[in-house]
N, C-alpha and C positions, 0 to 999 in steps of 0.2 A: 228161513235164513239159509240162503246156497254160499253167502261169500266166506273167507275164511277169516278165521278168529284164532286170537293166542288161546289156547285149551290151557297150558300152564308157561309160567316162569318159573325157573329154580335157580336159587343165587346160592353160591357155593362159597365160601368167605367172599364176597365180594364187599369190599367199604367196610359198609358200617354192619352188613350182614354177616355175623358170625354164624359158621357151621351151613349145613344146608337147609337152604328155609325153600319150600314149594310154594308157589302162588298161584292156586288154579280159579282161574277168568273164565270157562264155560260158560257159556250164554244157551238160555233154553225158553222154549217159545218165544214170547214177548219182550221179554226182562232180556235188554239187549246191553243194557249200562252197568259198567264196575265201577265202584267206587274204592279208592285207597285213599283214606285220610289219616294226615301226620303231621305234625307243626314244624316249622320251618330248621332246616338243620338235622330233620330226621330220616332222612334220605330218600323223602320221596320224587325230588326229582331224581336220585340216581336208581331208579325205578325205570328212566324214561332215556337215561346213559345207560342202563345194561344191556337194553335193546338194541339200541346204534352201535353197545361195543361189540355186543355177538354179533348181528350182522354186518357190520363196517370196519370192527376194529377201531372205532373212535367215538370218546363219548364227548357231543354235541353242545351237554346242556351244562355242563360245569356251573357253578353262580359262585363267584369271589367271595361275593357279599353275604351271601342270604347261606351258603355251606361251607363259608367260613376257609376256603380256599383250595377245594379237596383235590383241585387240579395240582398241589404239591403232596397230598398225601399216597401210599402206597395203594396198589388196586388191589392188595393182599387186606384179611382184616389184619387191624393193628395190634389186639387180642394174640391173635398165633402168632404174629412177628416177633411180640416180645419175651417169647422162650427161646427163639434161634441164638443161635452164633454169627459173630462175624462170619460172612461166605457163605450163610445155609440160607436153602432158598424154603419158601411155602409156594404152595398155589391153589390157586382157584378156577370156578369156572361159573359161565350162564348159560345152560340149557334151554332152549323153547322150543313146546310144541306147537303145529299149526297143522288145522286139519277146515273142515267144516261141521263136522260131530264127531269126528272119533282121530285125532293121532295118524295125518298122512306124513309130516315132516320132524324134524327132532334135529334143529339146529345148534352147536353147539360150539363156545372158544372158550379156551383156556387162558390163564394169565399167571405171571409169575412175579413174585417179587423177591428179589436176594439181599440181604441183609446187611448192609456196606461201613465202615469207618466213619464215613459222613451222614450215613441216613440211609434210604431205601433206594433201590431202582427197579421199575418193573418192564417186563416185555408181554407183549404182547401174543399169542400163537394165532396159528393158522386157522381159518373157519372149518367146520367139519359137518356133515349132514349125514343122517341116516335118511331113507325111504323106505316107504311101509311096500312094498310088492305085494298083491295078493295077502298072505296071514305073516309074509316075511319079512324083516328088515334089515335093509342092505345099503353098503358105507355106498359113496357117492363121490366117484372123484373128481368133479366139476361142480362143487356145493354155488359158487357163484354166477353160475350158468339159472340154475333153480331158484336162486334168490332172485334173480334178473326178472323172472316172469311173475314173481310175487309183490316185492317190494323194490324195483333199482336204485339205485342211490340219488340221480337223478331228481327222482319223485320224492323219496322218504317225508325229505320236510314238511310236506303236505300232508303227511299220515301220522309222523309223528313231531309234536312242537309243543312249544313252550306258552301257554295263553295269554301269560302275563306280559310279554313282550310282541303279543301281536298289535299293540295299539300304536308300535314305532312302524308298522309296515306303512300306512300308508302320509307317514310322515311327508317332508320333502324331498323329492325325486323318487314319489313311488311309482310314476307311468313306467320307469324303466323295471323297477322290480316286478310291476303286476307282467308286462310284456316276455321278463324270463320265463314268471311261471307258468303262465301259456304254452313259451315253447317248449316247457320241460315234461308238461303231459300231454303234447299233440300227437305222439307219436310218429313224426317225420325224422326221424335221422336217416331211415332208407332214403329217403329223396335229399335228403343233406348231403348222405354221402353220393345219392348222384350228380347232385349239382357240383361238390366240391372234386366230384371223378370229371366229370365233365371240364371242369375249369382247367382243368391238370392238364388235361386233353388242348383244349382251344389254348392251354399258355404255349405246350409244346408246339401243336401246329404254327400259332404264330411264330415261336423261334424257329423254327423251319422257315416260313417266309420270310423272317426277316435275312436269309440268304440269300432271296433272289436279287438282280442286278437290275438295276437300269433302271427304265420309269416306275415299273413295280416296286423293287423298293422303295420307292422315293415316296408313293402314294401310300405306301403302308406305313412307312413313319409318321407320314402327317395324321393318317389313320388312327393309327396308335396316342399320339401327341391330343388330337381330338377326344377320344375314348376317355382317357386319363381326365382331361379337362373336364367333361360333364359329369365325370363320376364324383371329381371333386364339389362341386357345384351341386350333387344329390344329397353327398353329406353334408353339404353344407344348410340344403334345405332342411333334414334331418335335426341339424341342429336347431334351426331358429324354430320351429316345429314342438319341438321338444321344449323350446323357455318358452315358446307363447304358450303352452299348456301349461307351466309351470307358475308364472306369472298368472295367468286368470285365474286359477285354486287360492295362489295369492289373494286376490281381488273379491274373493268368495269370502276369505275368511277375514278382511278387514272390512266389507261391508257386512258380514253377521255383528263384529263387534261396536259398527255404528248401528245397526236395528237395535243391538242390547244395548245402549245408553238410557240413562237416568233424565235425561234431559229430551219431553215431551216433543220439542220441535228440530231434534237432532231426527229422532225416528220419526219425526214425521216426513223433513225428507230425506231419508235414507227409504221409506218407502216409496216417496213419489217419481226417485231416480228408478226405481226395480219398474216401478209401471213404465216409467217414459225408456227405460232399455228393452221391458218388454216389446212395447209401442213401436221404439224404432228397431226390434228385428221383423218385426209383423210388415213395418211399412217397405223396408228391404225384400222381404220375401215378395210382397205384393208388386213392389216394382219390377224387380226379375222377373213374375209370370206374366205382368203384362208386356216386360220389354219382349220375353221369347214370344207369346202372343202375336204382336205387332208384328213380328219379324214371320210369321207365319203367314200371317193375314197378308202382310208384299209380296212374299213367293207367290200368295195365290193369287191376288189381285195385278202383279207388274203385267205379265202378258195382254189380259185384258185389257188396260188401260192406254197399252202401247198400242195395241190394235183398234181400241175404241171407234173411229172414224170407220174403218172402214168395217166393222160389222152392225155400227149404224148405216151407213150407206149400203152395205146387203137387206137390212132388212127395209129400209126405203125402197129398194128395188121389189123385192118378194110383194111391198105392200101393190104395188103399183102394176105389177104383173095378175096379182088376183082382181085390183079394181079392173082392167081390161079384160077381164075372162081369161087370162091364160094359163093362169092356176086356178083352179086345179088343169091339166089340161081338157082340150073340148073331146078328146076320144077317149071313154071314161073306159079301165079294165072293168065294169060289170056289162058292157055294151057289149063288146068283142066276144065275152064269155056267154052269152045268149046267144051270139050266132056260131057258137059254136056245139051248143048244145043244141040249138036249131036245126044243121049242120046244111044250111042256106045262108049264104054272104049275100050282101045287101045288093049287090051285081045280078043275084039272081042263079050263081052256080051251085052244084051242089058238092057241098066241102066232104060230103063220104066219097067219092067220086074221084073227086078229084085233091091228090093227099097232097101236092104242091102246097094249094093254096088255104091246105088247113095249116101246114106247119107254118107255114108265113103269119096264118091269122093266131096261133098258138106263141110265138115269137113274138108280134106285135103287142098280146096282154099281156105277158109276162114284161115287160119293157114298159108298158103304161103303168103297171102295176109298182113296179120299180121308184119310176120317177113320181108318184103319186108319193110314195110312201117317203123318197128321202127328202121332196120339194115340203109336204107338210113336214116331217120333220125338220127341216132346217128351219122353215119358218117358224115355227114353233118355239128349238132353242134357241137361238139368235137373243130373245128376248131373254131368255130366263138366264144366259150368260152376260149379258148385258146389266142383269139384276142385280144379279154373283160381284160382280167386279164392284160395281157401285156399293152393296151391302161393305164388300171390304174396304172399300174407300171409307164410308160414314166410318167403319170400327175402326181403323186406323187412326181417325182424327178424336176419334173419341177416347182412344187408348191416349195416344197423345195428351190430352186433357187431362184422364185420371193421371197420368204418371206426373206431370208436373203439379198438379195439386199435391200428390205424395210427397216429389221432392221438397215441397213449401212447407211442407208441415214436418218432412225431415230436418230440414231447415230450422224451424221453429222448436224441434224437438231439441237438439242441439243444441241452440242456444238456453234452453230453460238448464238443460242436465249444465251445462259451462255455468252459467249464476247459482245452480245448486252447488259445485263445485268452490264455489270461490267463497260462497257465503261462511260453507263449511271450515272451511281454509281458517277463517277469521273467529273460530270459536273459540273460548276459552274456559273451560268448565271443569273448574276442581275440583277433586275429588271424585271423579268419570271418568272415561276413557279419554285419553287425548284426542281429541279430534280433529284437532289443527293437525299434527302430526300427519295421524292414519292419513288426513284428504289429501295431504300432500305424498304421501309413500302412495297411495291410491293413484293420483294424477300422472307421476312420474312413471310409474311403472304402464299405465296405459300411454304414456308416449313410447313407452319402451315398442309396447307391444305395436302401436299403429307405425314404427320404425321401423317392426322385425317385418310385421303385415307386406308394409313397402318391398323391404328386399326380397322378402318370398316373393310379391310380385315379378320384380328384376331378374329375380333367379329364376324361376319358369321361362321367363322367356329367352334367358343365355340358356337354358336347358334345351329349349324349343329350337334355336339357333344352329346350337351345338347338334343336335340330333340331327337337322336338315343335312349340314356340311358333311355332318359322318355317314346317311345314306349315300351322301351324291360321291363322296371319295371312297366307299364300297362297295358302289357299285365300279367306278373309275378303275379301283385295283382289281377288283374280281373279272373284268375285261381284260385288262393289259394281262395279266396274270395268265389268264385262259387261251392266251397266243401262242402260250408255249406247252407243246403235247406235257412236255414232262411236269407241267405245275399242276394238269386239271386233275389227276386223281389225289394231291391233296387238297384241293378245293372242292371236292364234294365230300371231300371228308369234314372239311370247316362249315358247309353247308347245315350237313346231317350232327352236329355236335350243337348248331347255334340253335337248330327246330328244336332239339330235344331239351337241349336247358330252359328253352322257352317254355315249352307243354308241361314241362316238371315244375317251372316256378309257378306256371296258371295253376297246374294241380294243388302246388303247395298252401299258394294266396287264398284259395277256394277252401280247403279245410282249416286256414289259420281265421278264418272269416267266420265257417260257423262254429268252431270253437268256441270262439268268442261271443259268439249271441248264444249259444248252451250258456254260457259261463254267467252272462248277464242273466240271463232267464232263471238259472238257479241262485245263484246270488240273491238275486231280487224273492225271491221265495223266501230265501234262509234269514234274510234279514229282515223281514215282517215277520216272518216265524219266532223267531226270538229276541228281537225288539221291545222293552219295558212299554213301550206307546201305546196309546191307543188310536192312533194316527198312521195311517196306511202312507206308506213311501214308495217312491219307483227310484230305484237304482239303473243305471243306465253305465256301460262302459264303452266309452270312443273309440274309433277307430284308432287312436292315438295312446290307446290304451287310459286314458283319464276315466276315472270313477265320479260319478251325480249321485248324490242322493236329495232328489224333490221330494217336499213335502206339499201339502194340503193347497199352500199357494204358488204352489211351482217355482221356490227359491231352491238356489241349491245350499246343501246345507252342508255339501264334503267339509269346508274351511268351519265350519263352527261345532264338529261333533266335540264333546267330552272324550276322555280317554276311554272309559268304560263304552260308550258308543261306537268309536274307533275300533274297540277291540271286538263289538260285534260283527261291526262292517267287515274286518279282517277276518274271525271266526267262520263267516258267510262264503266269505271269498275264498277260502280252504277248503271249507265244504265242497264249495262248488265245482273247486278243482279235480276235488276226490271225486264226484260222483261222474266228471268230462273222462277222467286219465283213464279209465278201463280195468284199472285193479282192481283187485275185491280183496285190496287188504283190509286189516282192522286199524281204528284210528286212536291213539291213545295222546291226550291233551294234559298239557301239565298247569296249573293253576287255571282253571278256564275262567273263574271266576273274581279273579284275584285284584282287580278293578271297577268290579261293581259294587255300588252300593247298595246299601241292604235294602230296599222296594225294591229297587230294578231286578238285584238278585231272586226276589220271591216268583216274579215275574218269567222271568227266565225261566227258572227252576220249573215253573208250571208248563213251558213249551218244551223244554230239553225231551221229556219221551216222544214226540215226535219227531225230533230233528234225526235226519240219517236213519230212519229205526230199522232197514234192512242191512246194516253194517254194524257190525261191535264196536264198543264204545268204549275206553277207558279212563276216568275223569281222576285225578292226581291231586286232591285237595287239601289245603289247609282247614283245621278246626273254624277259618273263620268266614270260609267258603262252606263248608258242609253244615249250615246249622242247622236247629230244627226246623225251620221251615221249609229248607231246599229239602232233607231229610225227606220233609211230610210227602215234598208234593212230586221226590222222585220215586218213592221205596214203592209201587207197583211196575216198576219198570226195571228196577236193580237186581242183576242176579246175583252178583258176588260184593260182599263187604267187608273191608279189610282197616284194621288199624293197627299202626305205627307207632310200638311204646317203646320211644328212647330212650337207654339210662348208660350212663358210663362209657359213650359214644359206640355204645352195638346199639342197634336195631329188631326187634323181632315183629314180625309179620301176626298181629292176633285178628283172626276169624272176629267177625261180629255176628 
């Protein structure tokens, strides 16, 4: 284990923790998992607030409900508060070490609470760090600078969270939530901030041109006016983007809840519509490779075809030139080449003798030689180009063929899923799911979607529009502009700022690309890893940032998980975050279990020592998460055991 690990917690009156209680978390070989279990209201999630308040000075996990509202009680215990006087203060503090085996950091906040007329009020202090140097330890007057390369705040959430509330992560509008946390462990803010230095750069240069006079001006406004307009039109494709992705998750999870119908011939077709959607993306696919197909086969075959005539009438000629003896021709180069090795010309002189009339006859075979060679070859290909063209012709019309058979049966695809559609409509089955309803929320929101489809159309091409006009009017000002000695040195300056934000955004697109397939690839691990199934899944994340999870028959099953399934799916995706971001912090999870039921739970329990087992682990559980079964099937993997005996609203930390 190289990455690092909390070695201890010491809570100093903090809450419910009266006096100083140590919690040391050392992990050693194998046994990479801590367990703390405590029943609800016993402060185990502020376990997971002392953390975030030593490092961040704010604690995260507050629960109204379940700690009974601690976010109004004093951060002093209540114990020593109630010896003070009016105006006397107490305090406390959370120490943590973090090392990889031995104590390299020793972070540490204070907190105060003073004793008021109305009640309590506490502040907060400043962070503080020791470093271990060598055998020495020495204060640290940049503790936030060192936290940055451990844990930044940025990330934390991914390292440390609540489990019980991961099942809302990929509620409604989670493509945009999964999308931050991508950007939050890519580590691009260098290139953020050069794009947004750069931007700063091309806003000033343009306010500088926009002082130039005369046609220049006039071409930069439009310029400008242009620019704005496409951009507007990006976001706008953004948006519809974003509801068509949101809308089909929709469409997921109201045809899972027509497959789960009671009613034999609802699922029957609610499966026959999954086959004939699969059907008609197959036929779609297959039409586009034949249309680009086709479209290939013309490039290669149009020249031929236009030429046809006349390289039948060459090879007519070639035929008609060999029936006459003239191909090959009648002075053949192996003839020439005998009297020359002879070194007597058929005249009777002798060719050593006389070098005239050897280079003449050396010229002559190389010449015969020549035409022999390109006259068969022409003849020769003539034909086989001749072949060429026509082969592309047959595939053309044959391509032609299969595609409108496809269309015909897209056609007929169509209309079956429209009667499925309508049948459904007219269902009425009590005590079931509504199914008149869903087909109809189902219908309408697919016209949604084939309306958004539309304008994304519309809008690529004002996009497309727009971008022509704005080349041809920058290149137009970058002329006018260049007339005048005094504009050109800021126009290589607008040059060299627009290359560079260009090669920085390719850089950026390029690493937020495979981010995101790491992210899929472990994801997809983490979630068959500890998945109750025995049913292997492929997770998949879009480019769009949307989450798939296919089962067995290739439905997707995002819209129908359970909460406890959700919160694996989420548990995965945090994972997987943690192992992209490049930290080596430790991850400590609060209720991880706290949505499953009890098989699933056994189950789990039985993968948990493999999940992350090069990272420390710390699991924050209720008595009805920890039972003996999770118990059984974790305790060769648990280094530290800790329970939580509440009485009289203090806390004490007892060793197991």
């Amino acid at each position: 284990m190289t990455n690092l690990q909390f070695l201890s917690i010491t809570l100093n009156d903090y809450r419910q923790y009266k006096g100083e209680q140590k919690i040391d978390l050392q992990i050693r070989n194998d046994r990479h998992i801590n367990v703390i279990e405590g029943q609800n209201g016993a402060g185990k999630s502020n376990i997971l607030n002392s953390i975030t308040l030593c490092f961040y000075g704010t604690e995260e996990h507050l629960k109204d409900e379940k700690e009974g509202g601690l976010e109004t009680f004093p951060l002093v215990n209540r114990d020593r508060l109630e010896d003070l006087d009016e105006d006397e203060t107490a305090k406390g503090y959370v120490e943590i070490e973090l090392g990889e085996n031995e104590p390299e950091y020793v972070f540490k906040r204070e907190f105060t609470t003073v004793k008021t007329p109305s009640g309590f009020n506490s502040t907060i202090g400043d962070l503080r760090l020791q470093r271990r140097v060598n055998r020495d330890w020495k204060p640290v007057d940049n503790p936030h600078t060192y936290l940055n390369e451990i844990l930044p705040t940025r990330v934390h959430e991914y390292f440390l969270f609540d489990g019980e509330r991961l099942h809302e992560f990929f509620e409604e509008g989670y493509p945009e939530r999964v999308q931050t946390a991508i950007l939050d462990v890519s580590h691009i803010e260098l290139l953020n901030r050069s794009l947004d230095h750069l931007e700063k750069m091309d806003t000033e240069i343009g306010r500088k041109a926009s002082n130039f006079e005369g046609e220049a001006k006039r071409l930069k406004n439009q310029l400008d006016e242009k620019k704005q307009e496409r951009e507007q039109k990006k976001e706008r494709k953004q948006e519809l983007e974003a509801n068509i992705a949101e809308a089909e998750s929709t469409i997921t999870g109201i045809d899972n809840k027509l497959r789960d119908s009671s009613d034999a011939a609802v699922r029957e077709k609610q499966e026959r519509r999954k086959y004939l959607n699969d059907r008609l993306d197959q036929l779609e696919d297959e039409i586009d490779d034949l249309k680009e197909e086709t479209t290939e086969e013309m490039v290669q075959a149009a020249p031929i075809i236009y030429n046809l005539k006349a390289l039948e009438y060459t090879h007519e000629q070639f035929a008609e030139l060999a029936q006459t003896g003239q191909l090959p021709p009648k002075i053949q180069d192996w003839f020439v080449q005998e009297l020359l090795e002879k070194g007597e010309c058929i005249c009777g002189a002798n060719l050593d003798s006389d070098e005239e009339k050897r280079r003449h006859l050396a010229e002559l075979e190389q010449e015969m030689s020549l035409v022999m060679q390109e006259n068969l070859e022409g003849k020769a290909e003539i034909p086989r180009i001749i072949e060429d063209g026509q082969d592309s012709l047959r595939q053309i019309i044959e391509n032609r063929k299969k595609i409108s058979e496809r269309q015909t049966e897209v056609d007929n695809v169509d209309v079956e899923l429209r009667d499925i559609s309508n049948e459904l409509k007219n269902y009425d089955l009590p005590e079931d799911v509504d199914v008149s309803s869903l087909e109809s929320q189902r219908s309408e929101i697919e016209d949604r979607i084939t309306e958004m489809s539309q304008e994304i159309g519309r809008v690529d091409q004002q996009i497309e529009t727009l971008t022509e006009k704005i080349d041809e009017l920058d290149e137009e000002w970058r002329d006018e502009a260049a007339k005048e000695d005094k504009h050109r040195r800021l126009m290589r300056k607008l040059d060299f700022v627009e290359e560079a934000s260009e090669e920085i955004s390719e850089i950026k697109q390029t690493i937020l690309t495979q981010i995101r397939k790491n992210t899929e690839e472990n994801m997809n691990q983490y979630f068959n890893d500890l998945i109750w199934k025995d049913e292997e899944y492929t997770v998949e994340l879009g480019e769009n940032y949307t989450v798939s999870v296919y089962g067995k028959h290739g439905d997707n099953k995002i819209g129908s998980l359970s909460a406890g399934e959700k919160q694996v799916l989420a548990l995965s995706f945090m994972s997987a975050l943690t192992k992209i971001s490049g930290f080596n912090a430790p991850i400590v999870i609060d209720t991880p279990l706290g949505r499953i039921s009890s098989k699933p739970k056994k189950r789990i329990a039985q993968n948990l020592p493999t999940y992350l087992k090069d990272t420390q682990i710390t699991f924050l559980m209720t008595d009805e998460e920890y039972t003996d079964d999770v118990r059984a099937r974790l305790q060769n993997s648990v280094a530290n055991e800790y329970q939580l005996d509440y009485s009289n609203e203090v806390t004490e930390v007892r060793e197991v």
